[in-house]
FIKOLZA-1660 file (N, C-alpha, C; in steps of 0.1 Angstrom, whole numbers, plus 5000, padded with zeros to 4 digits):
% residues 67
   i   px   py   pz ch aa at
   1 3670 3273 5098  A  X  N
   1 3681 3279 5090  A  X CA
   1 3694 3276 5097  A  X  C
   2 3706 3275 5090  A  X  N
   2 3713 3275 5097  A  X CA
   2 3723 3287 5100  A  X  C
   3 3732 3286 5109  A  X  N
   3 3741 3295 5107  A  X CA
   3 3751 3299 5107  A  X  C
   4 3760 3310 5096  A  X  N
   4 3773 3307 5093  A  X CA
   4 3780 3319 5092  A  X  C
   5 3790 3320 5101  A  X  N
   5 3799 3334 5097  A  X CA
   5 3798 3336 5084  A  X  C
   6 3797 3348 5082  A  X  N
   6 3805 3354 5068  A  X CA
   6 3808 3368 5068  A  X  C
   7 3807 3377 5080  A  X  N
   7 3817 3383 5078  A  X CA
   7 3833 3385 5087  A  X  C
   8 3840 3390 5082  A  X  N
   8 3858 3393 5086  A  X CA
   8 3855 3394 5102  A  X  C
   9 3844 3401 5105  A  X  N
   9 3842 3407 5123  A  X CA
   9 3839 3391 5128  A  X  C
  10 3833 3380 5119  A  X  N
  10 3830 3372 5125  A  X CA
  10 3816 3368 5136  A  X  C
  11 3805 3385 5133  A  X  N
  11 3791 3378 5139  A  X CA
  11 3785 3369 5125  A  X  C
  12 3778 3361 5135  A  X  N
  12 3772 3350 5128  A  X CA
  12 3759 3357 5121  A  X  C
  13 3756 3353 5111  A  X  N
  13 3743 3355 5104  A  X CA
  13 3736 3345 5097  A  X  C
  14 3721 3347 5099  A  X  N
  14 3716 3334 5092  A  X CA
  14 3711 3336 5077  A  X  C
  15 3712 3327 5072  A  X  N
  15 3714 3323 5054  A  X CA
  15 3708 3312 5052  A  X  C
  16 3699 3314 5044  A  X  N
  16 3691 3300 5041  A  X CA
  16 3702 3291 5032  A  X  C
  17 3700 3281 5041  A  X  N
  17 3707 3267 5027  A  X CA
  17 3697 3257 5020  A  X  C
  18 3705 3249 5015  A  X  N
  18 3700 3244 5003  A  X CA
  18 3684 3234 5010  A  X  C
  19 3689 3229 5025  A  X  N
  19 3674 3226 5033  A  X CA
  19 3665 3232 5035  A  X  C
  20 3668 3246 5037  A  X  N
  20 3659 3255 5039  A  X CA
  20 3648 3257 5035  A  X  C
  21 3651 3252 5016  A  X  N
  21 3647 3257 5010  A  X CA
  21 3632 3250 5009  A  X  C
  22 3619 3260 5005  A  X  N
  22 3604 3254 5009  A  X CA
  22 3604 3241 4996  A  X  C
  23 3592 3232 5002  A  X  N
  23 3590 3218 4993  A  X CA
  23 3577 3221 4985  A  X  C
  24 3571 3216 4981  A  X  N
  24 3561 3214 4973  A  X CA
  24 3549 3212 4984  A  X  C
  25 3539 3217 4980  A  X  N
  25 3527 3210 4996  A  X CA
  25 3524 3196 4992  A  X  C
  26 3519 3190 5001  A  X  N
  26 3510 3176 5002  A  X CA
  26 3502 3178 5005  A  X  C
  27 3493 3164 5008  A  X  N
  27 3482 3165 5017  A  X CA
  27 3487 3163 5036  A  X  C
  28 3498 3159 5039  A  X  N
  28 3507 3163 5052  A  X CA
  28 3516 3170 5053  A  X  C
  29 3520 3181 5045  A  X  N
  29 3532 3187 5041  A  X CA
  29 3529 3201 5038  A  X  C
  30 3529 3215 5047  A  X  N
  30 3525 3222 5046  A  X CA
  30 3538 3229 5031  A  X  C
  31 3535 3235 5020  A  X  N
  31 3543 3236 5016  A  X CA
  31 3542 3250 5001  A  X  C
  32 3550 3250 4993  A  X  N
  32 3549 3261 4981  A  X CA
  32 3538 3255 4971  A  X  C
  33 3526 3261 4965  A  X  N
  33 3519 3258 4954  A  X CA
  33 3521 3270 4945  A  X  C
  34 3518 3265 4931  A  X  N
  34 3524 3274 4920  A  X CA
  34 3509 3284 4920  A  X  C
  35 3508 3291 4913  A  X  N
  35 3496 3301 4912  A  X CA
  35 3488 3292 4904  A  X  C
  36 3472 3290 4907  A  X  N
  36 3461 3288 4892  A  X CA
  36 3460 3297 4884  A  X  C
  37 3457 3290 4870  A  X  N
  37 3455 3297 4861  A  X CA
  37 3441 3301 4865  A  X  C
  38 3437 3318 4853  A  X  N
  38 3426 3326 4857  A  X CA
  38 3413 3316 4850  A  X  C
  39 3401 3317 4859  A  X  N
  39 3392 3313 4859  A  X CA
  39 3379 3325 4858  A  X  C
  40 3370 3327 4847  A  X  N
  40 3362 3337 4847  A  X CA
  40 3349 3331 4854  A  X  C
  41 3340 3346 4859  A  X  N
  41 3331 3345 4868  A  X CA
  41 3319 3337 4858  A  X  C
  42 3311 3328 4861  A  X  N
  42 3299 3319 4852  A  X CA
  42 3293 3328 4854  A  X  C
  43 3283 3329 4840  A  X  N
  43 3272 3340 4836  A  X CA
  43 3256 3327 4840  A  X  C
  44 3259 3313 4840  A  X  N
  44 3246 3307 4840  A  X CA
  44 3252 3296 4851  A  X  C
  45 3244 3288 4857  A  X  N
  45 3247 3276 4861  A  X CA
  45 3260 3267 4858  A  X  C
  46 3266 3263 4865  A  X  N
  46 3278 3258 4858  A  X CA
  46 3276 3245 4852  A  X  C
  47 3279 3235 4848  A  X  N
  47 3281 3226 4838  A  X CA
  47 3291 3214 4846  A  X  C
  48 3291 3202 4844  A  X  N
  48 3297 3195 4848  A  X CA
  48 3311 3198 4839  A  X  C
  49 3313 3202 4828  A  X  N
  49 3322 3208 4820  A  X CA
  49 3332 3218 4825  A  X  C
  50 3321 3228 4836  A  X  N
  50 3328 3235 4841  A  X CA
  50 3339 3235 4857  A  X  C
  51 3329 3222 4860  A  X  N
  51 3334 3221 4869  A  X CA
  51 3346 3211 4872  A  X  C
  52 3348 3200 4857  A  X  N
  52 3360 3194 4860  A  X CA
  52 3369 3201 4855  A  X  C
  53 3369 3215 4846  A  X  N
  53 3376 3221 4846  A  X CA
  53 3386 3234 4853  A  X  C
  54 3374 3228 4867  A  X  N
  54 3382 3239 4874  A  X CA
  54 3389 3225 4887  A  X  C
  55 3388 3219 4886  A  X  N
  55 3394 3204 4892  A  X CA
  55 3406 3201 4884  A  X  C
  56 3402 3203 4874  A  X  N
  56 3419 3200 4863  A  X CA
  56 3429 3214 4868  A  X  C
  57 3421 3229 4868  A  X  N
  57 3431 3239 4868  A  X CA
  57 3438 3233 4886  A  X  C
  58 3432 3227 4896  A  X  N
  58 3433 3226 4907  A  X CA
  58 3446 3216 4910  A  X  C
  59 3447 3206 4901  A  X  N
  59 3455 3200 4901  A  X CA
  59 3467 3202 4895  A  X  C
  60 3462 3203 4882  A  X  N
  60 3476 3212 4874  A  X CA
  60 3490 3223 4883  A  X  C
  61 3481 3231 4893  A  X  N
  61 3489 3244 4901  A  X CA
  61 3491 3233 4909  A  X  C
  62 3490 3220 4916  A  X  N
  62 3492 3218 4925  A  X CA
  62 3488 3215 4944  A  X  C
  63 3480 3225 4938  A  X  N
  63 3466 3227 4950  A  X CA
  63 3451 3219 4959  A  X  C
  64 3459 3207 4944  A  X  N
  64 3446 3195 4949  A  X CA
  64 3451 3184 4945  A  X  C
  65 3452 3174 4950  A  X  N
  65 3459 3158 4948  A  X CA
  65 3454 3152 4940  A  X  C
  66 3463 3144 4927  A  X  N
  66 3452 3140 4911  A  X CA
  66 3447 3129 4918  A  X  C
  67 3446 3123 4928  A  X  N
  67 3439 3109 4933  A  X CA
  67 3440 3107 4945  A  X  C
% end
């Protein structure tokens, strides 16, 4: 962060700027992921249906790389 007077007395205080600000994660980039959408608890075995479904919600929020 950097840091920039702003008040009249002139102590310094820190304020995020516009670098500050967090990035998106990677797979080398530690970073902000959006929330997954809700996923309910399987009553039977899951399904290959259910499971690329929860790989789509994974990718969608961000939280898993489309390739």
């Amino acid at each position: 962060m950097s840091k920039r007077v702003i008040s009249t007395g002139g102590v310094p205080t820190t304020v995020a700027t516009s670098s500050d600000l967090p990035v998106a994660a990677t797979s080398s980039t530690a970073g902000i992921v959006k929330q997954m959408t809700f996923t309910a608890q399987l009553t039977a075995a899951p399904t290959q249906a259910d499971f690329n479904a929860l790989l789509t919600k994974l990718i969608t929020s961000g939280q898993m790389a489309s390739s």
